[in-house]
MDAnalysis code that builds the backbone (N, CA, C; Angstrom):
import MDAnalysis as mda
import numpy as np

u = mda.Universe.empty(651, n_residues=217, atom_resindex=np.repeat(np.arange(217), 3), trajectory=True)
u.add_TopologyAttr("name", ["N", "CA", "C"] * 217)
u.add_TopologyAttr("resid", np.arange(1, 218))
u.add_TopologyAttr("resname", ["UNK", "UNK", "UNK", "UNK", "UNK", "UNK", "UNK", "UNK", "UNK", "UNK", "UNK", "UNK", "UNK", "UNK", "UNK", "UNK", "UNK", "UNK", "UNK", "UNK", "UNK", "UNK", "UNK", "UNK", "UNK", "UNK", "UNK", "UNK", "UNK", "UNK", "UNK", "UNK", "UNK", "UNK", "UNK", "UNK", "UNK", "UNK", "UNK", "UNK", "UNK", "UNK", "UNK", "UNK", "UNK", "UNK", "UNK", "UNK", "UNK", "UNK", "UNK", "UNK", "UNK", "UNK", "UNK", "UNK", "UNK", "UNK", "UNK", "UNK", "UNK", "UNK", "UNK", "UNK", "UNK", "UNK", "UNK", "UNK", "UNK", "UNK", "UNK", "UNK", "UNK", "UNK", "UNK", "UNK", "UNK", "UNK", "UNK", "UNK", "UNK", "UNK", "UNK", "UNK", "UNK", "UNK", "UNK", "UNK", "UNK", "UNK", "UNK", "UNK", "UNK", "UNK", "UNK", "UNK", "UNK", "UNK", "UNK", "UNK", "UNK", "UNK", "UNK", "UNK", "UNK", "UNK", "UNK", "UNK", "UNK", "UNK", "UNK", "UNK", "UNK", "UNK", "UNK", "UNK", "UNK", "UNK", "UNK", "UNK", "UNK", "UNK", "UNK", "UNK", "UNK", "UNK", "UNK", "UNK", "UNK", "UNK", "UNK", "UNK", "UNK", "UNK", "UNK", "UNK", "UNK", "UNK", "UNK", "UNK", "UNK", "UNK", "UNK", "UNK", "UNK", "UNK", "UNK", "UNK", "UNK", "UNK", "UNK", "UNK", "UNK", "UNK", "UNK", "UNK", "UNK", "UNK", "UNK", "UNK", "UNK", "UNK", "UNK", "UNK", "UNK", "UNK", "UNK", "UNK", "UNK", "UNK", "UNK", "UNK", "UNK", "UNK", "UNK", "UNK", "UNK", "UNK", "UNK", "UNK", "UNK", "UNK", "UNK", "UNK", "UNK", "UNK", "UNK", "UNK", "UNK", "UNK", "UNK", "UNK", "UNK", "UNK", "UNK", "UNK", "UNK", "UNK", "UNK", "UNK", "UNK", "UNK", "UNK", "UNK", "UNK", "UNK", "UNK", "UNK", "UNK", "UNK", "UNK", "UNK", "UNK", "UNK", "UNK", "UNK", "UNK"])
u.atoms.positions = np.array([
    [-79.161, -12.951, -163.199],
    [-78.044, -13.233, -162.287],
    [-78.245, -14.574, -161.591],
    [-79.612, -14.946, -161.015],
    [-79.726, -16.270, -160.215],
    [-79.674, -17.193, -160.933],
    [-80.189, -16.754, -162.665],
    [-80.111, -17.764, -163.367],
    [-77.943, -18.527, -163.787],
    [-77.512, -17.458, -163.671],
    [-75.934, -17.646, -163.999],
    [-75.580, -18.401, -162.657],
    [-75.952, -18.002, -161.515],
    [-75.518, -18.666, -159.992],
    [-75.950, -19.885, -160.589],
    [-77.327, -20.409, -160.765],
    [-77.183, -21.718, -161.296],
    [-77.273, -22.332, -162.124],
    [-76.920, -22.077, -163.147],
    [-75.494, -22.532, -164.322],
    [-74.179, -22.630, -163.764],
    [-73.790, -21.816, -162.607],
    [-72.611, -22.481, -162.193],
    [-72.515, -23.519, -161.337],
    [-73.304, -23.067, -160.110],
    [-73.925, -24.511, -158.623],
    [-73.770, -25.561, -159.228],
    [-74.495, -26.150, -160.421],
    [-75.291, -27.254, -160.787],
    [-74.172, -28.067, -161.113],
    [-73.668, -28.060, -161.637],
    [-72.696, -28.791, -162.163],
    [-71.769, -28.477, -161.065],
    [-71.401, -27.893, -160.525],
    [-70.539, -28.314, -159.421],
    [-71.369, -29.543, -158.622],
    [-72.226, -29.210, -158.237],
    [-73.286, -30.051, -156.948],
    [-73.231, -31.316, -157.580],
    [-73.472, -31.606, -159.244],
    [-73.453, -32.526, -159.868],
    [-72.173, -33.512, -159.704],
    [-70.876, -32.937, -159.690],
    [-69.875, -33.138, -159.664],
    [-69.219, -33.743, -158.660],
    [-70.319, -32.801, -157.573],
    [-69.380, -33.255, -156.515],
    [-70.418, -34.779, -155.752],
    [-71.338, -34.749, -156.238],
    [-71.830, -36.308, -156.053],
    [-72.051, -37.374, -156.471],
    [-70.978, -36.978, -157.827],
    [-70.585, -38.319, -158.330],
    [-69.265, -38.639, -157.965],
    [-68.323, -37.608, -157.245],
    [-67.251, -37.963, -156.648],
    [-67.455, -38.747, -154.999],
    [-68.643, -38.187, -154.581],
    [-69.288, -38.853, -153.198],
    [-69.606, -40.356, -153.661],
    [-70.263, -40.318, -155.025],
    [-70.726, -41.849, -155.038],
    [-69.524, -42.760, -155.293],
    [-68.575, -42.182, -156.011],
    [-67.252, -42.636, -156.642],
    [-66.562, -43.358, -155.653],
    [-66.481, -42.435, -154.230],
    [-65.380, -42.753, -153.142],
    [-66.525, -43.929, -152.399],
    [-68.015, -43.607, -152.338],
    [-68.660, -45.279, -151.557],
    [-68.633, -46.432, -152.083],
    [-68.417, -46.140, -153.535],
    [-68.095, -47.404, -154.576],
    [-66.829, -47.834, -154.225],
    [-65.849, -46.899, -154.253],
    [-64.310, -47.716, -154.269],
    [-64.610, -48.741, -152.928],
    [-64.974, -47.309, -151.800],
    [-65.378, -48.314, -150.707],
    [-66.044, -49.350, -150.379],
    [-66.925, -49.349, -150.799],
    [-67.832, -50.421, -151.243],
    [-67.158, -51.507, -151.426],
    [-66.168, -51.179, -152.739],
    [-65.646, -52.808, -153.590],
    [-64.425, -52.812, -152.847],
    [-63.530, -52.177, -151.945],
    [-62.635, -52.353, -151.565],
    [-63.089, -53.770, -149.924],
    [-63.964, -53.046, -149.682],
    [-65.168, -54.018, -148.535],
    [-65.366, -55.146, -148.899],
    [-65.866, -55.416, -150.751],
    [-66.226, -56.659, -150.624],
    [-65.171, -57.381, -151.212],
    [-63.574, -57.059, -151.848],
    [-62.225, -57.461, -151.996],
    [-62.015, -57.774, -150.399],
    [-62.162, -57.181, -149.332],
    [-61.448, -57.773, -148.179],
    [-62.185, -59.043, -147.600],
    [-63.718, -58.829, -147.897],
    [-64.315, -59.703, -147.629],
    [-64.432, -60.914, -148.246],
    [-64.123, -60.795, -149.382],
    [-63.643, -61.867, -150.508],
    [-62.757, -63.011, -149.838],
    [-61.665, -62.251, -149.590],
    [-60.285, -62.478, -149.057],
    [-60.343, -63.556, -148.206],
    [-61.509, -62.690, -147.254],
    [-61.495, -63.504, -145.929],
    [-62.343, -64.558, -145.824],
    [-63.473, -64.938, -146.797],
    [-64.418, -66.011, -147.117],
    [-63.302, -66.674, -147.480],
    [-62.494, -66.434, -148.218],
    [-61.383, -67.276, -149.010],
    [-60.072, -67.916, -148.040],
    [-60.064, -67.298, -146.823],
    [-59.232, -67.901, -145.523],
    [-59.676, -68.384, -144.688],
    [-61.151, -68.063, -144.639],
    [-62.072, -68.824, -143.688],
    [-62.744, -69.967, -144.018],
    [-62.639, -70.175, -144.768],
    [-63.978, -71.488, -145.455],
    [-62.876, -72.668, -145.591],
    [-61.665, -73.168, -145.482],
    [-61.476, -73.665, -145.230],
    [-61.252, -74.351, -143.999],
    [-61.517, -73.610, -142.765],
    [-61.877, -73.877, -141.532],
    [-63.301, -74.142, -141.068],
    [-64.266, -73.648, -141.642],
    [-65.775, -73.968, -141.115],
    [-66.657, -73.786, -142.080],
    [-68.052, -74.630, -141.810],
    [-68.548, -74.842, -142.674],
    [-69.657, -73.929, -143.352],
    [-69.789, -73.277, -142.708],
    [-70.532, -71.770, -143.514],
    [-70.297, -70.869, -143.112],
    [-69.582, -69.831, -144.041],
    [-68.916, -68.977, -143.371],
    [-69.950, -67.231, -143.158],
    [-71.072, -67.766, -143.896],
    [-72.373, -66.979, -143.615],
    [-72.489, -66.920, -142.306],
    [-72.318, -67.394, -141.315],
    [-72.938, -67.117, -139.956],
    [-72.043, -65.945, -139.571],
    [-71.165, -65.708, -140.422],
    [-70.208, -64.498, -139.627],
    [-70.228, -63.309, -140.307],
    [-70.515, -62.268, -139.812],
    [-70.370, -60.907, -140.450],
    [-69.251, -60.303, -141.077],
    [-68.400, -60.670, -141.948],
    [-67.225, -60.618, -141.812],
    [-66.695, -59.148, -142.477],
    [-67.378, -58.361, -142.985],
    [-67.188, -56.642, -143.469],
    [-67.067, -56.188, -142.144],
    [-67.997, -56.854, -141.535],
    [-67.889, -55.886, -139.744],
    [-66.694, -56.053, -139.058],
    [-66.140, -56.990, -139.302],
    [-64.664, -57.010, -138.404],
    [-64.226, -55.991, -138.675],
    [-62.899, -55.763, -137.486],
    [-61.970, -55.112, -137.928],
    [-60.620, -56.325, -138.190],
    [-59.383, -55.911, -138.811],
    [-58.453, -56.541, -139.147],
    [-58.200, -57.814, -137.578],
    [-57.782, -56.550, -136.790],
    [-57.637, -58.046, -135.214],
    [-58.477, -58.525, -134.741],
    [-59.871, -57.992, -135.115],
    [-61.329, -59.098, -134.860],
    [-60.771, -60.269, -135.301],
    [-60.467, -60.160, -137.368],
    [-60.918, -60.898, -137.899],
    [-59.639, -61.895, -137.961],
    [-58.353, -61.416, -137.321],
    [-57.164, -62.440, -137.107],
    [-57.374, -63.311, -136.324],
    [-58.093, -62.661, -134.956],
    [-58.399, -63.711, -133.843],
    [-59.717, -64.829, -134.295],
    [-60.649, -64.372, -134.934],
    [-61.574, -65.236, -135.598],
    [-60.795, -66.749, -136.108],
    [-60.189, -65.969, -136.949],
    [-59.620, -66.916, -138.059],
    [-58.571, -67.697, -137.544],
    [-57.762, -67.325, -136.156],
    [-57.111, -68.256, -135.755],
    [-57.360, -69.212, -134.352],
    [-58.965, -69.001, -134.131],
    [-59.625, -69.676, -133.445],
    [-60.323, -70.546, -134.222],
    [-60.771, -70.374, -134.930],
    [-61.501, -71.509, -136.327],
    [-60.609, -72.236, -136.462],
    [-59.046, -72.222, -136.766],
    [-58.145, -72.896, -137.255],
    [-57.704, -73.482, -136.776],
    [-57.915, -73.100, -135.149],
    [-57.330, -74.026, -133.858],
    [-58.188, -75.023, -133.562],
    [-59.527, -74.554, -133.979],
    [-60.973, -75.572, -133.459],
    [-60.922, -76.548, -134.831],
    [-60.546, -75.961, -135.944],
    [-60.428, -77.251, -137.124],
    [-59.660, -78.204, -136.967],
    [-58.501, -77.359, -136.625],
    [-56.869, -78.396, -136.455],
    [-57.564, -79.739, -134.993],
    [-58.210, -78.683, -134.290],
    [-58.582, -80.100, -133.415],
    [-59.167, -81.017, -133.295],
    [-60.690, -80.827, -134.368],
    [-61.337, -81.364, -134.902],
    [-60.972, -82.695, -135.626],
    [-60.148, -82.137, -136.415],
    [-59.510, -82.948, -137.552],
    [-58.159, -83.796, -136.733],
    [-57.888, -83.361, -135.905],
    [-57.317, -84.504, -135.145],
    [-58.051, -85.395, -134.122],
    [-59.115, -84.976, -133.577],
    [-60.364, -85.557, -132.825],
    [-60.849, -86.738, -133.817],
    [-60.984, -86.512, -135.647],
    [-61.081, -87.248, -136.271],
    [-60.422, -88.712, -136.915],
    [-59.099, -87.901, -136.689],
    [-58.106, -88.864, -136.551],
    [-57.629, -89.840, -135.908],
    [-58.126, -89.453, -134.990],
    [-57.843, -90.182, -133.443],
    [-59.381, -91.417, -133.213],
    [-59.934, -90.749, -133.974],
    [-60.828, -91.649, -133.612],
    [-60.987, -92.981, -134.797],
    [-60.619, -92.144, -135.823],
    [-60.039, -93.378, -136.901],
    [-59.151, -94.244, -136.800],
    [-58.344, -93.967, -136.132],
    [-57.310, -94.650, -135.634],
    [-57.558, -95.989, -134.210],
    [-58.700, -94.808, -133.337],
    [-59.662, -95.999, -132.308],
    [-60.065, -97.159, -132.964],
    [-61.312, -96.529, -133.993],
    [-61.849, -97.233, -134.444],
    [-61.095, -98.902, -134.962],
    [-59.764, -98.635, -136.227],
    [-59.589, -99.315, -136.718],
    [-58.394, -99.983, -135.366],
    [-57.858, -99.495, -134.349],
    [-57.494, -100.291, -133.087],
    [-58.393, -101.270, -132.572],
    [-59.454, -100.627, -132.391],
    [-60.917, -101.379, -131.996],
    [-61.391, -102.941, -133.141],
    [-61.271, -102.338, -134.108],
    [-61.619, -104.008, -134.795],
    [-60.029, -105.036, -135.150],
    [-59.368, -104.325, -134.861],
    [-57.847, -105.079, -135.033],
    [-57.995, -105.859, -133.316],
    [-58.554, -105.142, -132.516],
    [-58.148, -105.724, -131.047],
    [-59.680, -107.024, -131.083],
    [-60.160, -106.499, -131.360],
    [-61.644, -107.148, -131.248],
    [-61.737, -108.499, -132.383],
    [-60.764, -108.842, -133.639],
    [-59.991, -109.811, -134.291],
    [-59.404, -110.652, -133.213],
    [-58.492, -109.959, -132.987],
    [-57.545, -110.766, -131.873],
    [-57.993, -111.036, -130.817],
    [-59.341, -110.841, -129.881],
    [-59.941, -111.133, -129.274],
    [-60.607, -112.492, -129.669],
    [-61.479, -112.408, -130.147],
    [-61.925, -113.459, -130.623],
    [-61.187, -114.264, -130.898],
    [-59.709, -114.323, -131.950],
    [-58.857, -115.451, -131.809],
    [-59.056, -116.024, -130.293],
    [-58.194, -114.802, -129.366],
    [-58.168, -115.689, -128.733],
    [-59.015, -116.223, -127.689],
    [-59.892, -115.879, -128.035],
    [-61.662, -116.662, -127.524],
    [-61.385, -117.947, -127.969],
    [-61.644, -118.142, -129.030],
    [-61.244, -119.477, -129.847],
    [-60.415, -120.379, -129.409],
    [-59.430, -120.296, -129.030],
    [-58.373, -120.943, -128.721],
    [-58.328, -121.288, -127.048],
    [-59.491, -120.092, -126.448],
    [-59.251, -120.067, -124.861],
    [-60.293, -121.344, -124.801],
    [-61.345, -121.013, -125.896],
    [-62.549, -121.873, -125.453],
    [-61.983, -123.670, -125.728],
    [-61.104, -123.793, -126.990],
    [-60.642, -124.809, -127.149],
    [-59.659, -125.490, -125.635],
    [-58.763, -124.524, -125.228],
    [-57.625, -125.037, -124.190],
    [-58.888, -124.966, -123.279],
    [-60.033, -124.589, -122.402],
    [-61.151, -124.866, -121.530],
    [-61.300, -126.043, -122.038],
    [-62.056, -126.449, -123.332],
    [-62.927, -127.918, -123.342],
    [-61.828, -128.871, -123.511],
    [-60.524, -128.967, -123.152],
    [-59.596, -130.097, -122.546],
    [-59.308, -130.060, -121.338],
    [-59.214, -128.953, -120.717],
    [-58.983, -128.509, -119.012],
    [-60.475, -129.153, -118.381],
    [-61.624, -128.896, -119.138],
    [-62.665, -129.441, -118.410],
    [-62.984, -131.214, -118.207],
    [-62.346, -131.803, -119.232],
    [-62.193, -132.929, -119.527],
    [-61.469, -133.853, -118.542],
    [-60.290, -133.048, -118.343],
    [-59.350, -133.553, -117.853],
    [-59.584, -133.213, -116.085],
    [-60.363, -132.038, -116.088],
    [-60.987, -131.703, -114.492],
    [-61.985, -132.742, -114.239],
    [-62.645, -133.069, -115.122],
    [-64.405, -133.919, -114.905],
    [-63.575, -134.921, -114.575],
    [-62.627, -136.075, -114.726],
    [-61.777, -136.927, -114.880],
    [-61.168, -136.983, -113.105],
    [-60.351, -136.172, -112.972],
    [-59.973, -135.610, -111.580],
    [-61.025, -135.350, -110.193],
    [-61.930, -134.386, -111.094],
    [-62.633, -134.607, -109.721],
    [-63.548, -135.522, -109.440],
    [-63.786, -136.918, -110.516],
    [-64.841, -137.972, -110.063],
    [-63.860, -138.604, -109.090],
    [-62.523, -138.681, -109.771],
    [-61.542, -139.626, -108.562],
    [-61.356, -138.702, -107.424],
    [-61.219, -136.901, -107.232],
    [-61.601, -136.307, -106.060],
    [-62.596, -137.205, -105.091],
    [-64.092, -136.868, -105.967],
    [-65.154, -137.019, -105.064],
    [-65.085, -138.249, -104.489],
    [-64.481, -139.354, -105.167],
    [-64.489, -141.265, -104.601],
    [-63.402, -140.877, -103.406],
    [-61.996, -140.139, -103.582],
    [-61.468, -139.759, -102.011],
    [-62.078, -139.486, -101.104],
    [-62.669, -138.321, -101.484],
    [-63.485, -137.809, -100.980],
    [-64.868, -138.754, -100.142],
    [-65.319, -139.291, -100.384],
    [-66.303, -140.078, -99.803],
    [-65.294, -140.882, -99.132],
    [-64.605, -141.710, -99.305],
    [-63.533, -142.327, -98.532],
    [-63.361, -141.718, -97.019],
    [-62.936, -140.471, -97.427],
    [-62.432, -139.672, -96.096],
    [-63.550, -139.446, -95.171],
    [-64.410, -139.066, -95.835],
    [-65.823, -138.461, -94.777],
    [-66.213, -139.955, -94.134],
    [-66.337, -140.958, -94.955],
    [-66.532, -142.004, -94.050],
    [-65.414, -142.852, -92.927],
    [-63.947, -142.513, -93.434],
    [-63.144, -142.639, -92.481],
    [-63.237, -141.721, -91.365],
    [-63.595, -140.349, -91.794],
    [-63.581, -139.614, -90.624],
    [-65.034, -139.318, -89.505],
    [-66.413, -140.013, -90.682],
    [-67.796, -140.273, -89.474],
    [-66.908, -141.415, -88.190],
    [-66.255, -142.364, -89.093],
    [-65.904, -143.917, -87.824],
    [-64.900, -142.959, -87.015],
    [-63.982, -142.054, -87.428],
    [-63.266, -141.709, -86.560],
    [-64.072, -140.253, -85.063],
    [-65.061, -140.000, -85.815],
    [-65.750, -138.915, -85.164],
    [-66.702, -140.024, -84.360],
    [-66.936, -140.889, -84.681],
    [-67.856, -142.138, -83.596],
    [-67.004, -142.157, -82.261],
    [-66.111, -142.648, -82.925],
    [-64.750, -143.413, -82.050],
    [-64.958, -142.430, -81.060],
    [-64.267, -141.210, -81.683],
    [-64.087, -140.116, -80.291],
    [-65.104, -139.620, -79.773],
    [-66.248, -139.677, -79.928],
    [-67.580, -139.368, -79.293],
    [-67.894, -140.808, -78.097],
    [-67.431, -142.072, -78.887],
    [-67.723, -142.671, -77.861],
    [-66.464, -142.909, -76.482],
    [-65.618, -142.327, -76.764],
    [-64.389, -142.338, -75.851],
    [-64.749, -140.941, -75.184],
    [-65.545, -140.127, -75.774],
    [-65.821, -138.932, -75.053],
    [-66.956, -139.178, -73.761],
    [-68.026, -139.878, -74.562],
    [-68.969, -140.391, -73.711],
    [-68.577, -141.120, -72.326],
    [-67.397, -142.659, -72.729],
    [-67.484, -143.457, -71.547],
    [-66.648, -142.462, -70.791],
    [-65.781, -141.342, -71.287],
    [-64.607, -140.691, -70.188],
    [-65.619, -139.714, -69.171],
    [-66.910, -139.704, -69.805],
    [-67.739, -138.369, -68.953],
    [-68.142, -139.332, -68.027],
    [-68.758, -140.748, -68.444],
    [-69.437, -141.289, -67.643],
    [-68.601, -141.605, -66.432],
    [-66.872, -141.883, -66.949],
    [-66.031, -141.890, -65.876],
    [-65.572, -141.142, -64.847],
    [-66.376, -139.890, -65.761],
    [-65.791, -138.715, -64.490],
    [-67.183, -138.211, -63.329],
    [-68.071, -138.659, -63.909],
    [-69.213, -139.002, -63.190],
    [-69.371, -139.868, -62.325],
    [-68.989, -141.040, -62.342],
    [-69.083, -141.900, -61.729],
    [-67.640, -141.618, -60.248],
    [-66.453, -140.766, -61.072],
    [-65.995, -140.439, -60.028],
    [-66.461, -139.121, -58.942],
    [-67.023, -138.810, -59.503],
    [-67.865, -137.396, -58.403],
    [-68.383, -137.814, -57.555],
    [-69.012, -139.240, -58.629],
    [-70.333, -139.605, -57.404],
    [-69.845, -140.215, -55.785],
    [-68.580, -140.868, -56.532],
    [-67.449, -141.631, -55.575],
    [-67.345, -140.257, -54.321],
    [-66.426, -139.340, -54.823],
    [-65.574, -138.240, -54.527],
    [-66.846, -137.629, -53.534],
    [-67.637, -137.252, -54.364],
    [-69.035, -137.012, -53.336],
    [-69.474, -137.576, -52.143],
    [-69.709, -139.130, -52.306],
    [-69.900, -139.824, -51.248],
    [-69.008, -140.036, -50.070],
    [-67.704, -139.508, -51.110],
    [-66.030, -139.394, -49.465],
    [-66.838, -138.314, -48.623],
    [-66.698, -137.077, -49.267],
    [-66.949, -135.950, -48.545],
    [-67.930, -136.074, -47.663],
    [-69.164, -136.745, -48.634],
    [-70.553, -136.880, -47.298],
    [-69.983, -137.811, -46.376],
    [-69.350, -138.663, -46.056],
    [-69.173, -139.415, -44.844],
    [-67.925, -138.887, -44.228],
    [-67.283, -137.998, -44.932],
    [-66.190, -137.137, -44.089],
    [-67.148, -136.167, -43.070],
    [-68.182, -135.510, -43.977],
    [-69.233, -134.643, -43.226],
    [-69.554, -134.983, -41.804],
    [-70.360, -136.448, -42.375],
    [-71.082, -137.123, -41.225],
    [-70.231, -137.263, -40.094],
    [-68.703, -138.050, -40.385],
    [-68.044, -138.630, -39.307],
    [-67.390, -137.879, -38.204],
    [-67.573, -138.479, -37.106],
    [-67.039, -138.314, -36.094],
    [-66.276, -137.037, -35.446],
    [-65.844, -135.812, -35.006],
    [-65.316, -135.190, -35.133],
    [-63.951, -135.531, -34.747],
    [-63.612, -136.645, -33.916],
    [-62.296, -136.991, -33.788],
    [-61.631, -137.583, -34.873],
    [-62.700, -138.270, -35.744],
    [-62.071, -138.909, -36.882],
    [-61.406, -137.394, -37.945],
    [-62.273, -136.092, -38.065],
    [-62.296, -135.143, -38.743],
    [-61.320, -134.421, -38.268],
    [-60.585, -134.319, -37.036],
    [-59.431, -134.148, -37.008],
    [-58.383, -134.934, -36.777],
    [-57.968, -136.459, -36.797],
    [-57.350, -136.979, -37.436],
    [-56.910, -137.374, -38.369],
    [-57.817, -137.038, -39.001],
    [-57.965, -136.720, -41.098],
    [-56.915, -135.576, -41.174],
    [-57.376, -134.432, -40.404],
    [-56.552, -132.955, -40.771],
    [-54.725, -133.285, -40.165],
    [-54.821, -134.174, -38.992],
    [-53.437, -133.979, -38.521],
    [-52.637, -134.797, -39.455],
    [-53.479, -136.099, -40.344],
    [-52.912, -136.824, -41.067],
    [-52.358, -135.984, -42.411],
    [-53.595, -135.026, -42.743],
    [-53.098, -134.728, -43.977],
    [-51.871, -133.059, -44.044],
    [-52.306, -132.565, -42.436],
    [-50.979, -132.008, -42.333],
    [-49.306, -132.595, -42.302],
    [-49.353, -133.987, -42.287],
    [-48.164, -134.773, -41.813],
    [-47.730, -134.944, -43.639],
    [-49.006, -134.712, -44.532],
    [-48.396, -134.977, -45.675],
    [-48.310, -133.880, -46.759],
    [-48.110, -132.641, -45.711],
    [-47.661, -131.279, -46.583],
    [-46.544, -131.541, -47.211],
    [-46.098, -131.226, -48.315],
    [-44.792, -131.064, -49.078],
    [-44.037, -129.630, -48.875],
    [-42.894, -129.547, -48.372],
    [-42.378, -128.227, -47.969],
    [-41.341, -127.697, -49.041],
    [-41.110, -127.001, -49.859],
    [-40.437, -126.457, -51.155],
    [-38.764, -126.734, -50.547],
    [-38.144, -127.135, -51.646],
    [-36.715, -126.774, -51.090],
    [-36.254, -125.389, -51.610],
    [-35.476, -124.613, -50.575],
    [-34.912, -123.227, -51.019],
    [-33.139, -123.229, -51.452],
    [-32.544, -122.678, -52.087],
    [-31.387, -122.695, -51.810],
    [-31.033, -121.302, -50.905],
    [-31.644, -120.538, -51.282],
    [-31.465, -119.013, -50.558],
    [-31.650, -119.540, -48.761],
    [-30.331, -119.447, -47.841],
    [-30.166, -120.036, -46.621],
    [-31.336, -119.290, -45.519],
    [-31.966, -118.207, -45.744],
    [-32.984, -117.133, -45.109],
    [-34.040, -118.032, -45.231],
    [-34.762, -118.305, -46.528],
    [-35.998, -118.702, -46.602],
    [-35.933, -120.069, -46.333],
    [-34.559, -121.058, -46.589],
    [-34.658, -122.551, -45.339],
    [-34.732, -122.884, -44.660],
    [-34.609, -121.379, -43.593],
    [-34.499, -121.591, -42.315],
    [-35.892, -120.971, -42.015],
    [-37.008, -120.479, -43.015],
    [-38.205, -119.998, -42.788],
    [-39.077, -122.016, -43.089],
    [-38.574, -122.458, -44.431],
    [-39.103, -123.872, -44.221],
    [-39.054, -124.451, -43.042],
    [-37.909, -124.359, -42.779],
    [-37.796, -125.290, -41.365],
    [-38.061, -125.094, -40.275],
    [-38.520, -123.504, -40.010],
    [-39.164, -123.236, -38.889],
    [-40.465, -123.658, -39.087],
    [-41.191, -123.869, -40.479],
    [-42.371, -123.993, -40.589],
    [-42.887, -125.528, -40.797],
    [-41.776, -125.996, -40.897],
    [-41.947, -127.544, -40.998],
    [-42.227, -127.673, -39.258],
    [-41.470, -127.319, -38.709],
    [-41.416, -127.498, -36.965],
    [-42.986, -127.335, -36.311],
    [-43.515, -125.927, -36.918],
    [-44.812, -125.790, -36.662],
    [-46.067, -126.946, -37.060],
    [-45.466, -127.197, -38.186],
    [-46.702, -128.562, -39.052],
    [-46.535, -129.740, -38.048],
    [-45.256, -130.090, -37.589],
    [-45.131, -131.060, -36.879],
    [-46.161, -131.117, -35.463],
    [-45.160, -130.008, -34.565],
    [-45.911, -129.656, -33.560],
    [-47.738, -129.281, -33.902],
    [-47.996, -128.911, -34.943],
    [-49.476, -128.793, -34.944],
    [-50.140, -130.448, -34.949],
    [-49.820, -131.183, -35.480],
    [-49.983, -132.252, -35.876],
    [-50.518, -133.214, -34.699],
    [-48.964, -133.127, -33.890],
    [-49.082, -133.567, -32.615],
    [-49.998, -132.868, -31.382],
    [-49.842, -131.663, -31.832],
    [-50.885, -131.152, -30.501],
    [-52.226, -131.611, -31.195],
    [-52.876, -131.787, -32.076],
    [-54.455, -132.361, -32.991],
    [-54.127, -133.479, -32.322],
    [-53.254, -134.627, -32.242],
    [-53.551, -136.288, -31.407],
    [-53.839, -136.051, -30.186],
    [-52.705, -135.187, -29.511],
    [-52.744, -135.372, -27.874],
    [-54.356, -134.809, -28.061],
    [-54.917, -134.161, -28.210],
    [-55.484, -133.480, -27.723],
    [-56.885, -133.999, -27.930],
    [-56.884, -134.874, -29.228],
    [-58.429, -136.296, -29.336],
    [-57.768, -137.027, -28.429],
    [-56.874, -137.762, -28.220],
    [-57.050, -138.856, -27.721],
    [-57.215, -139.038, -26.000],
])
């Protein structure tokens, strides 16, 4: 009897694990068809597409992968562009530079020519003037000089009034004052209030004047 149980088991058990191996195979190759796929959408975006596990994705892993690679290529490849484009800006500008180096340095070595020319006849003005203007800076130094010595010499004058005004007499020192009250200048007003304040005050200068004589002599 155990022997008939397995005569039947066996070949089932047999059966049923070559249908187990059957379905990891499909799976298997269905895994490495997707993965195929996707080496085959990816590798044109980066350069080894070994660094990525790509059976392990799932489908929206492997969309977002692939359209981040594509965004980082696309930029790349315009980063490249752009710089090809620098580049060959860069020696087109750096041509035309130099032209016009060339041409700047040429229009300089006639501007300098024509400056060296200018400013020797500058500098001969030039010396002209500084020596017109030492004789004229003499001049006024010595007109500065004799005017100090003049105003010196009047102090010394002006000085020597005062000291013998000092010294003199006290009758002479107020006949000096009544004299030089007699030669106050009194403002004219038109406003009739404050003319009649002059003229009261003229009256006073007078009368002061006169009471200073009566009163030396």
């Amino acid at each position: 009897m155990a022997n008939v149980i397995k005569y039947l088991i066996v070949p089932l058990e047999e059966h049923l694990e070559k249908q187990e191996k059957f379905a990891e195979f499909k799976k298997a190759e269905e895994k490495a068809k997707k993965v195929a796929k996707r080496v085959a959408e990816l590798q044109h975006f980066v350069l080894d597409v070994s660094l990525y596990n790509l059976g392990s994705f799932d489908d929206d892993t492997f969309k977002t992968l692939l359209k981040d690679c594509k965004k980082a290529y696309e930029e790349r490849k315009e980063a490249e562009q752009k710089a090809k484009e620098e580049r060959a800006a860069k020696i087109k500008a750096e041509k035309e530079e130099q032209e016009r180096i060339k041409l700047e340095n040429e229009r300089l070595k006639v501007q300098i020519e024509e400056k060296e020319k200018a400013e020797a006849k500058k500098q001969k003005e030039y010396e002209a003037k500084i020596k017109k203007e030492k004789e004229e800076k003499e001049r006024l130094e010595a007109q500065i000089e004799a005017k100090k010595q003049e105003e010196l010499k009047e102090k010394k004058i002006m000085e020597e009034i005062a000291e013998e005004q000092r010294l003199a007499p006290d009758k002479d020192k107020l006949e000096r004052l009544a004299t030089e009250i007699d030669r106050i200048q009194l403002p004219f007003c038109k406003d009739d209030e404050m003319t009649k304040i002059v003229k009261q005050t003229m009256s006073k200068l007078i009368a002061a004047s006169k009471y200073i004589r009566d009163q030396i002599e």
